[in-house]
C-alpha positions in Angstrom: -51.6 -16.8 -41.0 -49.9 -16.5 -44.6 -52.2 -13.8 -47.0 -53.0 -16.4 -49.5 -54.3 -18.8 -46.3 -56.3 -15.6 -45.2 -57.7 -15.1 -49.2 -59.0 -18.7 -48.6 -60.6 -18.7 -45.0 -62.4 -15.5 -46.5 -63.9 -17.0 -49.5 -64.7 -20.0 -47.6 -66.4 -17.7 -44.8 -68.5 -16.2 -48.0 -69.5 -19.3 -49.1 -71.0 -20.1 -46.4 -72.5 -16.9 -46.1 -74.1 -17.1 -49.0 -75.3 -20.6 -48.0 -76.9 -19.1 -44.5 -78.9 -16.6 -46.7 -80.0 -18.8 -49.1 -81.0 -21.1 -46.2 -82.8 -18.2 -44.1 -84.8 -17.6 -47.1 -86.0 -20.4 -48.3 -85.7 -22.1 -45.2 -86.3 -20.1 -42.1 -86.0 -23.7 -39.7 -82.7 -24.6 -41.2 -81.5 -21.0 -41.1 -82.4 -21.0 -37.7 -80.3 -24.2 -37.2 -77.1 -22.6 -38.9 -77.7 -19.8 -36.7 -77.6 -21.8 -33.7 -74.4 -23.6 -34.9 -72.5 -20.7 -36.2 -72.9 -18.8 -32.6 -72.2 -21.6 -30.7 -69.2 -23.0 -33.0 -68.0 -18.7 -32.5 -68.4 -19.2 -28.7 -66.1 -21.9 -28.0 -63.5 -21.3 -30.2 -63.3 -17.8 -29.2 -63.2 -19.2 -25.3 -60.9 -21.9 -26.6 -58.3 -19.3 -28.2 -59.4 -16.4 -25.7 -57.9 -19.0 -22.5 -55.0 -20.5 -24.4 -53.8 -18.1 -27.4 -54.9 -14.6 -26.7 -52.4 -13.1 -28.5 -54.1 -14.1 -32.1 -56.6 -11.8 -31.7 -54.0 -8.7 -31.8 -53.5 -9.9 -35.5 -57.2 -8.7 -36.7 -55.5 -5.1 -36.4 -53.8 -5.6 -39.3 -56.8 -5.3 -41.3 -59.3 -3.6 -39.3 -60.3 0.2 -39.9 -58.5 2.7 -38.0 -60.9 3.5 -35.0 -60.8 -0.2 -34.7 -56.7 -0.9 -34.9 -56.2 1.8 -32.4 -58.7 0.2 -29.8 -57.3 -3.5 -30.4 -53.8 -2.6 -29.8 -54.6 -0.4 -27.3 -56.9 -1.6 -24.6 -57.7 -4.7 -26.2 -53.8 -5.9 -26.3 -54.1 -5.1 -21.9 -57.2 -7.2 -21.5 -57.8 -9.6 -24.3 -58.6 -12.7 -23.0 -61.2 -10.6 -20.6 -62.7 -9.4 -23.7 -62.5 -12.0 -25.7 -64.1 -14.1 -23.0 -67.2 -11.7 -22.6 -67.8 -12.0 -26.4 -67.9 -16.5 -26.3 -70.3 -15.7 -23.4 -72.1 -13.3 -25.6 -72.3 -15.6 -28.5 -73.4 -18.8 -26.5 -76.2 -16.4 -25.6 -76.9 -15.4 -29.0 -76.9 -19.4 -30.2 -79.2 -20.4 -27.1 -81.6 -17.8 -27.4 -82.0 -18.8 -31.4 -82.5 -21.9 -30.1 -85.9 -21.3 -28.3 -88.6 -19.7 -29.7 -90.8 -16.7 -30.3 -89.3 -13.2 -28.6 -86.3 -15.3 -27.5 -85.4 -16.2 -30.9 -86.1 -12.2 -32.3 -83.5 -11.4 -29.2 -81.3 -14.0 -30.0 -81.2 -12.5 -33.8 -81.0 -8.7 -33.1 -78.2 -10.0 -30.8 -76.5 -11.5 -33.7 -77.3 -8.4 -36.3 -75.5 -6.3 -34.0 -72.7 -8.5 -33.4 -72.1 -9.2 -36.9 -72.4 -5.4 -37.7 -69.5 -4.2 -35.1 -67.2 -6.8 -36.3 -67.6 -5.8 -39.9 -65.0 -2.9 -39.7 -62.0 -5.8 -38.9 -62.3 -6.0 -42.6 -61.0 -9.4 -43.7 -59.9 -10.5 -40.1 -63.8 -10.7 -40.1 -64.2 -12.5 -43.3 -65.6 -9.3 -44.9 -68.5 -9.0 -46.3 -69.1 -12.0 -44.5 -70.4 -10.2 -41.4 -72.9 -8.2 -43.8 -74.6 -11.3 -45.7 -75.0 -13.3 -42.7 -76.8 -10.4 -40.7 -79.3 -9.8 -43.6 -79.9 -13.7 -43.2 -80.5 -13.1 -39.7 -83.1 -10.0 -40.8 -84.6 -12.6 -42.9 -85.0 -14.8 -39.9 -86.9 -12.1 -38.1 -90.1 -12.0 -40.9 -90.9 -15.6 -40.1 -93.2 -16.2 -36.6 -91.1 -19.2 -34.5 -93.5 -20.7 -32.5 -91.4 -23.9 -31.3 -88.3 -24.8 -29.9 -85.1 -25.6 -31.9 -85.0 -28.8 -30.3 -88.8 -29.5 -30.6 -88.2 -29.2 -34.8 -85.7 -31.5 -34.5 -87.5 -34.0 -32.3 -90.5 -33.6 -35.1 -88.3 -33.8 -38.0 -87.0 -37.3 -36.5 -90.1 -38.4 -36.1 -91.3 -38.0 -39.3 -88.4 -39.6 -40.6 -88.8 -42.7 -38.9 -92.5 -43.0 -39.7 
């Protein structure tokens, strides 16, 4: 990817971070929705790429922190579509745990705060600060009681909109 395509995909990941805050504060339900999304969007493309392009993943190092370039094209280079793997399986968990409700969903959002914290150090391979806003969004999320299903708001929601 060319540094000016890279320059975009970051400001575009910003804008939406930006978007998932605004969302999480002013609308917890919706937040909750773009939560579910984003992880489960993360999860198969990261499985996609993980079983068919592994190698992609070795270009993060190029802007990562030192700690984190050394492990990447280290171990990471050996085993990367095992890793990479673990992490869509980690992030499906993330989006269907946000899905459900009450200490699920507070699991399901400490899960994605501490995700979104450890991949801040790839820098802009992580669309950084992109990792940082979305995981105050995500604290946000945690000051509002869920009491009902992802699904179940969106069965209500169509409901009211055909009555």
């Amino acid at each position: 990817m060319s540094d000016r395509a890279v320059l975009i995909a970051n400001l575009a990941s910003n804008l939406v971070a930006l978007l998932i805050l605004l969302a999480c504060r002013r609308w917890p339900r919706v937040g909750r929705g773009l939560f579910f999304a984003l992880f489960l969007w993360a999860s198969q493309v990261n499985l996609r790429f993980a079983l068919t392009r592994p190698g992609v993943y070795l270009d993060y190092a190029r802007w990562a922190v030192a700690p984190y370039r050394r492990f990447i094209l280290g171990p990471f280079a050996q085993h990367t579509t095992e890793i990479v793997a673990a992490i869509a399986v980690g992030q499906l968990a993330i989006a269907v745990l946000v899905a459900l409700r009450g200490r699920a969903v507070k699991l399901g959002l400490a899960g994605a705060t501490l995700f979104l914290l450890a991949i801040a150090p790839l820098g802009r391979g992580s669309g950084f600060p992109f990792s940082l806003i979305v995981s105050g969004a995500a604290l946000l999320l945690t000051r509002h009681p869920i009491e009902s299903t992802l699904a179940a708001d969106l069965i209500a929601l169509a409901r009211r909109r055909r009555a």
